[in-house]
N, C-alpha and C positions, 0 to 999 in steps of 0.2 A: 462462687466462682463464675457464675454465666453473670449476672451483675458486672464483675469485674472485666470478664473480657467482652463482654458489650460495649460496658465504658474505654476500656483502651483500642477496639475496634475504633468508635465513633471519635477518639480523640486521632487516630492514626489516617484515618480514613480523609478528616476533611484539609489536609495539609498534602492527599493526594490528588492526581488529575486524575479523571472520569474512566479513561482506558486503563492506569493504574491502582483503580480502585477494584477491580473484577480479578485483576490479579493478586492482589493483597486478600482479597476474601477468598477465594480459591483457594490460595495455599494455608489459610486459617483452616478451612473445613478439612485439611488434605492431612495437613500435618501430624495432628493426634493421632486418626484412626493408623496413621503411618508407622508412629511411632510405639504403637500399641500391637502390630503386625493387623490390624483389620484389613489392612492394605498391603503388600509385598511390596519391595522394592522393584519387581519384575515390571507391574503393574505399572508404577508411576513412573517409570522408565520409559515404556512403550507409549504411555498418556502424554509424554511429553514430545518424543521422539519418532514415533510412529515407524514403520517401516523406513525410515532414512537409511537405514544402513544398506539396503537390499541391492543387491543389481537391477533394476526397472525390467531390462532385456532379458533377463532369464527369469525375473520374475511374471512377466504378461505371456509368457509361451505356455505357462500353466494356466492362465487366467479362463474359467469355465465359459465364461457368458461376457458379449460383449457391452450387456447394460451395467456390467462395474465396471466404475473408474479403475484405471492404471494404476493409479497411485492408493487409493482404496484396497486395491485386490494387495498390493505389498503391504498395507499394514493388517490386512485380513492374516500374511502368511505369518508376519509377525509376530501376530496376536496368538496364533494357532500352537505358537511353541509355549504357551502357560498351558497348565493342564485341565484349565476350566476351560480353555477355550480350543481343546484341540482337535474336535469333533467340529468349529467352526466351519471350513471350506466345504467340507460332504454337506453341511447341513444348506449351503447355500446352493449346490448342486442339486439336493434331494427334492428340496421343497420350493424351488427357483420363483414360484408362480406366489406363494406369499410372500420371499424375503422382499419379490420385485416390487412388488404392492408396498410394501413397509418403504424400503430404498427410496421411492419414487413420492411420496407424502410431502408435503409442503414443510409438514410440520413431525416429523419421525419421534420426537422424544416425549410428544404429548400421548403416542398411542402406546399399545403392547408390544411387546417383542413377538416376533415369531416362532413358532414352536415351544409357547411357554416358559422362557427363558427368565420371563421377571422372576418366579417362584424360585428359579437356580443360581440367578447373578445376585450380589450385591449392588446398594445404589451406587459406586464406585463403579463395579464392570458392567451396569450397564452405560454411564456415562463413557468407561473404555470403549465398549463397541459403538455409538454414536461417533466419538473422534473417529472411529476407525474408518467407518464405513460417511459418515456426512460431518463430515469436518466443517463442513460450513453449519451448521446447527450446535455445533459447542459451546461454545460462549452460554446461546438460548438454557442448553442442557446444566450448563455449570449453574448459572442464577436456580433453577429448579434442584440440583446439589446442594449449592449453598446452601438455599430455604431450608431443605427438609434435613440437614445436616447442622444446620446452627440455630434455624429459627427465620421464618417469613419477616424479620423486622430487620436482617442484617442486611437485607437487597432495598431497603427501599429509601429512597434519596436522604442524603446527609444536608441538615437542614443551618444554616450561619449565618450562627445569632449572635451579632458583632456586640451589641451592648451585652451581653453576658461575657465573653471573651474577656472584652477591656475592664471592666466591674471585678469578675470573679478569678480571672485567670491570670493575669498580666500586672508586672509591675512596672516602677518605672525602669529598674534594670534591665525586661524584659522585652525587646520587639518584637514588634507582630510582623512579620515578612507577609506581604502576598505576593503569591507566583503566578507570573502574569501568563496566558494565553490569548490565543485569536480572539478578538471580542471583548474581552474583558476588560473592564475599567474599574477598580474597588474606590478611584478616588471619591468619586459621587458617593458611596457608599461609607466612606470615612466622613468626607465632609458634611454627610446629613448627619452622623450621631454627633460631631462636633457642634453641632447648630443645638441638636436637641438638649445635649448635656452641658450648654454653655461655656463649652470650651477653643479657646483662640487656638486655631488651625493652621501653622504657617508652612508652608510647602514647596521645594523645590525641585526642580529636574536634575539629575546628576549629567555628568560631561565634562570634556575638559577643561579644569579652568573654575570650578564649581565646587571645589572643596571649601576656602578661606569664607565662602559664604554659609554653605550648610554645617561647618564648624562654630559659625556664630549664632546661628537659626537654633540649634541642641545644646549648646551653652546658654543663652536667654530660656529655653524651652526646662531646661532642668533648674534654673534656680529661680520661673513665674508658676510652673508646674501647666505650663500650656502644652501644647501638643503639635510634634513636629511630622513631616512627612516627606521622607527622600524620594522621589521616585525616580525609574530606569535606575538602580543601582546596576543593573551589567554594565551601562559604561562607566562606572566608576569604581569598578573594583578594588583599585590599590586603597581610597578613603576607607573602605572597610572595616580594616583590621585597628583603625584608630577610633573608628565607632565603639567597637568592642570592647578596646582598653578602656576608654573615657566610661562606658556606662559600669564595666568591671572595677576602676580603682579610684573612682570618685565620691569622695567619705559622705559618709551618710550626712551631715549638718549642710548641706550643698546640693543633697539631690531631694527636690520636692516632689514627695509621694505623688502629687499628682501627675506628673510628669508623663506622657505617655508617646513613645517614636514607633510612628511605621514606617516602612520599607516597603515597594514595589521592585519586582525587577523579575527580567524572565530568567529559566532557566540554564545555570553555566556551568563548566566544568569547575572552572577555576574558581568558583562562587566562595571566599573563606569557610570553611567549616566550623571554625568555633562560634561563631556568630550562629552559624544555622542550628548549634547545639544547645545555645543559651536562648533559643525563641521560638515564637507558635508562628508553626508554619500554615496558614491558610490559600487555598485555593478558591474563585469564586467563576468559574466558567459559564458562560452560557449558554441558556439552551442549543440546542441543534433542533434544525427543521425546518418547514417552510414558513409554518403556521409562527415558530416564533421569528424568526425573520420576518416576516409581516409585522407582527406586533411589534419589535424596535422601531422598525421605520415608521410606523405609524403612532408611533409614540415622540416620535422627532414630528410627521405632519400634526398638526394642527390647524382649527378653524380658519384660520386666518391664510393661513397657505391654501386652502382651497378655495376659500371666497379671491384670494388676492387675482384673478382674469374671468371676466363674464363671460368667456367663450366657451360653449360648451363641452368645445373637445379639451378643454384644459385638465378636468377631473379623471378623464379616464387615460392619456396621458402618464399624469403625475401617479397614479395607479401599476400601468404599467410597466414604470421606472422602476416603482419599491415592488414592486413582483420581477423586474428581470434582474435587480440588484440582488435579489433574495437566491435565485436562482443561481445564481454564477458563483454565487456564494459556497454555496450548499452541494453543486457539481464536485467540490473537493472531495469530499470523502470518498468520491467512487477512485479516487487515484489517476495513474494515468487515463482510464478511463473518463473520467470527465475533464481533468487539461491536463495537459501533455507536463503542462510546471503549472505546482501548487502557485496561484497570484492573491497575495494579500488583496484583494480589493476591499474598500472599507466606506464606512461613513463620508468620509469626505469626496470621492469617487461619486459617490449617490448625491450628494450636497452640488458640487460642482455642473454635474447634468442637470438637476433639475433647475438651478439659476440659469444654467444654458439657453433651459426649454421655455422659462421665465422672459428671458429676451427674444427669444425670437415668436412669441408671442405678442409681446410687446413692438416689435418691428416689420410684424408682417399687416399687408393692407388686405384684410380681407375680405375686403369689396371688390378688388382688381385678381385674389386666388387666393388659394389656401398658404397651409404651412408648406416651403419646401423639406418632401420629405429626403430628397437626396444629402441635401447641408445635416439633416437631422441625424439621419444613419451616418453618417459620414464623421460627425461631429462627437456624437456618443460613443460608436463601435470603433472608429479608430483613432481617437486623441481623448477622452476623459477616461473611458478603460481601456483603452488600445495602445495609450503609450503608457501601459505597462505590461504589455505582451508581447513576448520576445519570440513563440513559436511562430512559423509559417500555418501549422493547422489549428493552432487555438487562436489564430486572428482568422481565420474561416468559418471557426465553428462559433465566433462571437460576431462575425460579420449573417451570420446565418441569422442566429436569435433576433440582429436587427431585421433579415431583411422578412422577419416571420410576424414580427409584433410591430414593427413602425412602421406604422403605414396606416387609411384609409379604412381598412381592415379592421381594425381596432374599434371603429366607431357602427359596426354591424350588428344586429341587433342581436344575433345568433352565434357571436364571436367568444369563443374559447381560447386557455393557454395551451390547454392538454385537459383534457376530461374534463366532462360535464360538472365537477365541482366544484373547477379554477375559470370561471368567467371573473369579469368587472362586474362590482355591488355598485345596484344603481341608488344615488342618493348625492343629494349635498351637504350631508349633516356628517363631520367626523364621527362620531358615535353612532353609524350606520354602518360603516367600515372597520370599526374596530369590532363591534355587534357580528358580520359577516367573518369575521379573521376569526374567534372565536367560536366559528361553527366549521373551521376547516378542519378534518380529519390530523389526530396526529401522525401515524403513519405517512409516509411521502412514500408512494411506489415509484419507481423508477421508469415509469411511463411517466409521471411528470415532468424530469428532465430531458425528456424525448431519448430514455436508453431503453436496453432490452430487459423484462424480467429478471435475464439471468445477471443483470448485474447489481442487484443485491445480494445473490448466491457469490459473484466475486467478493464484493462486500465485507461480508461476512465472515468469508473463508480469510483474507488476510487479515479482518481482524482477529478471528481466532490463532489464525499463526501467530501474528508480533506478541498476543497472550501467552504461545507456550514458549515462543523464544523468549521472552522475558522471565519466564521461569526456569526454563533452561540456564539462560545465563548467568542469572542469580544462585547457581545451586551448588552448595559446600566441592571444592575439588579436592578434596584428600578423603572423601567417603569412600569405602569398602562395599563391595556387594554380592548379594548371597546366589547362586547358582544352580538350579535344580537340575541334577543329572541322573542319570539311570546307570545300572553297575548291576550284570549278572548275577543274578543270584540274592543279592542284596535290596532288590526293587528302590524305589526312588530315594537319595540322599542328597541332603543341602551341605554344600561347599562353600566355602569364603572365597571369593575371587576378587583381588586387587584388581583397582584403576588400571596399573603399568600392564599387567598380565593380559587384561581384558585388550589394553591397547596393542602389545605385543602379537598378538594372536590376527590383531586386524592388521597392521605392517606386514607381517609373515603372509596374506594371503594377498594383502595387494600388492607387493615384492613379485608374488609369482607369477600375478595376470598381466604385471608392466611386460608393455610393450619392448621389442626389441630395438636399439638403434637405427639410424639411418647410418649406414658406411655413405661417407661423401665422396669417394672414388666412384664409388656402383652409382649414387643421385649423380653421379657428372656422366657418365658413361652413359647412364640410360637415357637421360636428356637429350644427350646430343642425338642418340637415335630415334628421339621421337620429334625431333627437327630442329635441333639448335633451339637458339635464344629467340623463342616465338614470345611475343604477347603474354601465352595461356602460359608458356612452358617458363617464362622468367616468373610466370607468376605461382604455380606449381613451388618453384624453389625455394621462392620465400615463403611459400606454407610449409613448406617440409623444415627446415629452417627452426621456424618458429615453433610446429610441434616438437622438434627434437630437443629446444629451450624448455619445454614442460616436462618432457619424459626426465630432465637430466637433474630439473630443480624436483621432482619427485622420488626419484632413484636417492639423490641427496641428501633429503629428507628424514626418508624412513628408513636408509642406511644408519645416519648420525642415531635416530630416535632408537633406532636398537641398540646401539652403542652407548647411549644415556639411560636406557631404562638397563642393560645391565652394569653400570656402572663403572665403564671403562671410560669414560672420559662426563666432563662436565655439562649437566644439561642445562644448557644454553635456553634463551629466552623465548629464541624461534621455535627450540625442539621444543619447549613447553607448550608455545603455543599449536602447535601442531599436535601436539597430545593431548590435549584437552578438546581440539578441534576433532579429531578422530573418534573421541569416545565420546562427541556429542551427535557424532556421525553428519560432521558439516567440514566444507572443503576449507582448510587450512588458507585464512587470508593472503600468505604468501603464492600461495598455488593460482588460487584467484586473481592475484593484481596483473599475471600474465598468463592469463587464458580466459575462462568464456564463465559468467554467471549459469549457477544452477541452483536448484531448492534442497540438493542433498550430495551425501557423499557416493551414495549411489549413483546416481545419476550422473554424476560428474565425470565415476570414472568408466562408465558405460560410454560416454560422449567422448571420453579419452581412447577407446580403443576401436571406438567406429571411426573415429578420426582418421586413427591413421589405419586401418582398414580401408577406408577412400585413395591414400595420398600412394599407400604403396600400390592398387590395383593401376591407379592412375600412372605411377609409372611404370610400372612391369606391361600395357598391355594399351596406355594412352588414354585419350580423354572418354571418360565412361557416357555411355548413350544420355544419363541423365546426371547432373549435380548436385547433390547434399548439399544445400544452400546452407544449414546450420552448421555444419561441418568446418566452415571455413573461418579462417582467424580475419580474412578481409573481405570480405562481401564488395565491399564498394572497389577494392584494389580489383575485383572478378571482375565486376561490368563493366569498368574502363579497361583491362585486357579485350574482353568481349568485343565493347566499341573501336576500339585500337584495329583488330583485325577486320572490322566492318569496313573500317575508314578505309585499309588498303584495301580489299578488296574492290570496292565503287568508286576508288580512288579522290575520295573527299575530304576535305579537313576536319580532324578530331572537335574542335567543337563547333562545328552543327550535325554532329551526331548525336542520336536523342534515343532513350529504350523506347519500347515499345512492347507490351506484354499481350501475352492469350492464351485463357486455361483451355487446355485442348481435352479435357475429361478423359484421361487416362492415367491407370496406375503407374505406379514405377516400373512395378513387375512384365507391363505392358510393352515399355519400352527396349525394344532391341537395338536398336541405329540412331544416331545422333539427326539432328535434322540437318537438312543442306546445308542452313543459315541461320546464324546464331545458334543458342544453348538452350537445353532443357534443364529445369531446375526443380526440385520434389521437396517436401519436407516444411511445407510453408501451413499456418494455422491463422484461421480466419479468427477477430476477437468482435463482437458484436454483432453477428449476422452469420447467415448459413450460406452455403451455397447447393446449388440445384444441378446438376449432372443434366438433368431432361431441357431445361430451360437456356440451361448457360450461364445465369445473371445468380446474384445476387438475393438472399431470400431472406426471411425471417429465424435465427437459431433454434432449434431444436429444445424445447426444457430440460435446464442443468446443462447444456451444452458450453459449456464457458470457451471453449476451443473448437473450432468448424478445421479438421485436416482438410485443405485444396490440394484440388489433383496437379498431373504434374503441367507446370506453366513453362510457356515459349517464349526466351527472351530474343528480340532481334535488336538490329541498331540500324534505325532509318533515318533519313535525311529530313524530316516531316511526318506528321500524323494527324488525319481527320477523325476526331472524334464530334460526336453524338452529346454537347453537354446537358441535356434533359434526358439522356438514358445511359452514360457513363459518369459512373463515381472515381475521383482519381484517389484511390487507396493507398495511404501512405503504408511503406515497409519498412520496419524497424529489426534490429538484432534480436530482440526480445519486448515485455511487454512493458519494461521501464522505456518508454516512449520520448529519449532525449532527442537533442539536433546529433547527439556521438553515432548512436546508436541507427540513423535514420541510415535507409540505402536509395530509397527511389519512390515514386510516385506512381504505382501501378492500376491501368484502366480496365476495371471491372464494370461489367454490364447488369444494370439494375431497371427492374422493372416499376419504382417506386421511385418518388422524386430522390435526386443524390441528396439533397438538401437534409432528406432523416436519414440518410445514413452518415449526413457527419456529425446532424444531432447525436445521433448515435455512437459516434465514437468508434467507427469502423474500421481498422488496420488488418494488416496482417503480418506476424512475425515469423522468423527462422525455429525457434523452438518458446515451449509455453513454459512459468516459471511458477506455476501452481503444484 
């Protein structure tokens, strides 16, 4: 039996992509013990779900100690209702001075537990309490599961080996699909075993227009027994299904055994299924890293390209192209934090600058001066990768890396990219360079990109989220589940509790904390007495307005959804999906398309009743000394009100009025009085960087600090601003931490002690609320 599921592991495994391989093994290890009860349902419920269900707000008012996370301390209280784990909370109170030590470790899952816990948990709970408490170390913890739960050979690379595949596994009935990704290219790796096995290789791109040809390419290909290759099948999906048929109903005396069709194409929804049910699905991705980033490009330079200019700054140069190329690359995965929008940049990108840099080496006289480096920055940062960047701050933050490495600088003898062991390998020999590439560390710390430690802890933690959401989503909806309750006299007994019931139970309480209406006679009444149709005050109504549109599609919702789960009328497709969305404890997409992204249902509806918490103070009693900037459905509709009333005031025209920010280091709770001029705003989170109370600027984040809360900020509206640009950073402010142009509100001037230029390496904003 372990023979066999090794084998259909490793057949399953290499037809998945790299992030869905971790998933696929996880639920292998999870499954059995699951279904064996070594596991409880309770357990892999909270393993996936975590405290999402909680209130946040009533859950951090119990929170003991300010070094746990918010979001930590709700899956601690969540965890604490299994009865292994319900002495959890005291214990983190009792013995605060080790769990902190544990908490606080780079690496938590490679040490003991505190208070001897390894000896009373299972490998399962202690993996649960890691999710719980460092959600960003899961993944790490899962592979360490996996291992000791299947076997150290189930974590370790899927290795594809195309001439076995084709040889042993494939017929000519049968295609080989590969699923294409970033980087990937399997044709080179087709067309070498076609060289090797002396098979004629004929291959087209799909498109429109493209079929009457690749219907004759697989016609010749089945009756020479040569070998064909469609590639980009997503744009030619409708040919598909005529592939299928032709290699299904085409009699054996006409298909020559040799015969063998591959398929590239990325991944599509509407991809035919029966075709992907009749073939081997291979993946072939590339590494990730800096180190192999290096090694591609320098598997494309060669001898000739570096003898090709006797100039000596040419080698270092062409160096530090395939080092920023590698770079900009590789800034993806941190998310918005490294560009604001994922850019394909590619091979050709890198191919195009460096013929760039080819000619203007070739054109410069320099005997009469050097290279101009303005044309060069100029040329690379905003036309070969710049016209494809559509952000205002990631053409900043790519116009920075130019103006860090092109230049003078570069040719220093002491010149670094970021730590002592990313200089230029000096040499003229390619096999010196590729020698030096193979002595880079595989680890990439997030100082090389010029971010903050803590953002590999980002990192990390959304990649362990999109792992459990993807388990989550994937998981049987008509399961049953068992309930441990307590009953007088009886001591503890297990209950069957249905999907509907469990969902019933959450409707029923969020039914009772909805909010109450707005009457629109009383919103008119009271308006007019806080001064007519002011600026703030038309804009007040459209907030009120617009929360009233939430409260009503809510009320709706889980009105109908009681009405369908008792079976008084028919449940509809919305109410399903709302009940399925409730008992995953995530905000119901419908709710979501008109109101504000959040990480849970908790939270969601904590943000729903501070809301209008804000909206009805604000009318009963006017505009409050400071603003809940997250609070608001238009932020950007707020600071044109704002500016609107600056303008009458100094009696200026609306646009040359301009914000103008200043964190004045004070709490909310500080605040009694509104300021003369302009608004105070509270609730804003720094992502990259701290800030200093004592200093005033801009500081370095705290470890694990993934969110810096700033105090409350001064917005004015002036006609002009003198700033400082070698000690003011203009910090962009966004809704949240998906960092679109929707999402953006203003450019706010923060003071830094530290050139701005690494705080946009850095990837410095600050948001309305944090989505961790």
């Amino acid at each position: 039996i372990d023979h066999l599921t090794y084998s259909a592991s490793q057949y399953s495994m290499r037809g998945l992509f790299q992030k869905h391989r971790q998933v696929f093994l996880l639920l292998l290890a999870v499954k059995v013990p699951l279904s064996n009860g070594e596991i409880s349902p309770e357990e892999f419920s909270i393993f996936v779900k975590g405290g999402a269900s909680l209130d946040i707000q009533s859950a951090i008012q119990t929170k003991p100690r300010e070094w746990i996370d918010d979001k930590a301390w709700c899956n601690v209280l969540e965890l604490s209702k299994l009865s292994s784990f319900r002495h959890l909370p005291e214990m983190l109170q009792k013995n605060e001075q080790m769990w902190k030590a544990w908490y606080e470790l780079e690496a938590p899952e490679s040490k003991p537990l505190p208070d001897g816990l390894d000896q009373r948990y299972s490998k399962f709970q202690r993996l649960l309490l890691i999710r719980c408490l460092r959600e960003d170390r899961t993944m790490v913890a899962s592979s360490s599961f996996i291992a000791e739960t299947l076997g150290p050979r189930y974590i370790e690379p899927v290795a594809l080996n195309l001439d076995t595949i084709v040889q042993q596994e494939s017929t000519s009935r049968t295609p080989i699909i590969f699923l294409l990704s970033a980087g990937s290219e399997p044709s080179s790796l087709i067309d070498s075993l076609s060289r090797k096995r002396k098979k004629e290789l004929k291959y087209i791109s799909m498109g429109q227009g493209q079929e009457v040809q690749a219907r004759r390419l697989i016609s010749e290909g089945m009756k020479s027994g040569g070998w064909v290759l469609l590639q980009n099948c997503h744009l030619g999906l409708k040919f598909l299904p005529e592939v299928e048929l032709t290699l299904s109903k085409t009699p054996e005396e006409e298909m020559n055994p040799e015969f063998r069709l591959f398929i590239t194409t990325e991944p599509h929804p509407k991809f035919p299924v029966a075709i992907l049910q009749n073939s081997l699905k291979l993946t072939n991705e590339t590494d990730a890293g800096l180190k192999a980033g290096l090694k591609r490009c320098f598997n494309w330079v060669n001898q000739d390209l570096l003898d090709c200019m006797p100039r000596k700054e040419w080698i270092p140069m062409l160096y530090m192209m395939c080092f920023l190329h590698t770079i900009v690359q590789e800034r993806r995965k941190f998310g918005p934090l490294g560009w604001n929008v994922p850019y394909e940049f590619n091979q050709t990108d890198l191919e195009t600058s460096v013929q760039f840099l080819q000619n203007q080496f070739i054109l410069t006289d320099f005997k009469k001066g050097g290279l101009s480096w303005i044309t060069l920055k100029y040329m690379i940062c905003e036309v070969m990768y710049g016209g494809k960047i559509s952000d205002r701050y990631d053409r900043r933050l790519f116009t920075t890396f130019g103006n860090l490495w092109i230049g003078p600088q570069l040719f220093e003898k002491n010149f670094v990219f970021q730590g002592s062991a990313y200089n230029i390998p000096q040499g003229q020999d390619i096999q010196t360079f590729r020698n030096a590439i193979e002595k880079l560390p595989l680890f990439d710390p997030p100082e090389l990109f010029g971010l903050h430690p803590n953002a590999d802890i980002m990192y990390r933690t959304k990649q362990s989220q999109q792992v459990l959401l993807t388990i989550l989503d994937i998981q049987p909806k008509d399961n049953i589940a068992a309930e441990v309750v307590s009953q007088p006299g009886k001591g503890r007994l297990q209950q069957i509790v249905t999907r509907e019931t469990q969902v019933l139970a959450i409707t029923e309480d969020l039914l009772s904390k909805l909010p109450m209406d707005f009457q629109k006679d009383t919103v008119a009444e009271r308006i007019r007495k806080l001064g007519g149709f002011s600026p703030l005050n038309i804009f007040l109504s459209q907030e009120i307005d617009a929360l009233q549109s939430v409260v009503n599609l809510v009320r709706s919702t889980l009105n109908e959804l009681k009405l369908a789960i008792a079976g008084t009328i028919t449940m509809s497709a919305a109410s399903q999906e709302a009940l399925t969305s409730l008992y995953d404890s995530r905000v119901p997409s419908m709710w979501g398309k008109i109101s504000w992204h959040s990480p849970s249902l908790g939270n969601w509806f904590s943000d729903l009743i501070a809301r209008k918490d804000q909206l009805n103070k604000w009318l009963s009693y006017g505009p409050p000394p400071a603003f809940w900037l997250g609070g608001l459905f238009n932020p950007n509709g707020f600071f044109t009100a704002v500016k609107q009333e600056a303008a009458r005031g100094k009696n200026l025209a609306l646009d040359t009025v301009i914000l103008q920010t200043t964190v004045i280091n004070k709490d909310r709770e500080a605040i009694r009085e509104p300021p003369i001029e302009g608004v105070y705003i509270y609730g804003l989170y720094l992502e990259g960087a701290g800030w200093s109370r004592n200093k005033s600027c801009l500081v370095e984040a705290q470890s694990k600090a993934l969110f810096t809360p700033l105090p409350v900020v001064h917005i004015t509206a002036v006609s002009e601003k003198n700033i400082d640009p070698n000690s003011v950073y203009v910090t962009p402010c966004y809704k949240n931490p998906l960092r679109t142009e929707r999402n953006f509100f203003f450019g706010g001037d923060l003071k830094t002690q530290e050139n701005p230029a690494k705080r946009g390496v850095g990837g410095v904003a600050f948001f309305c609320y944090d989505l961790v």
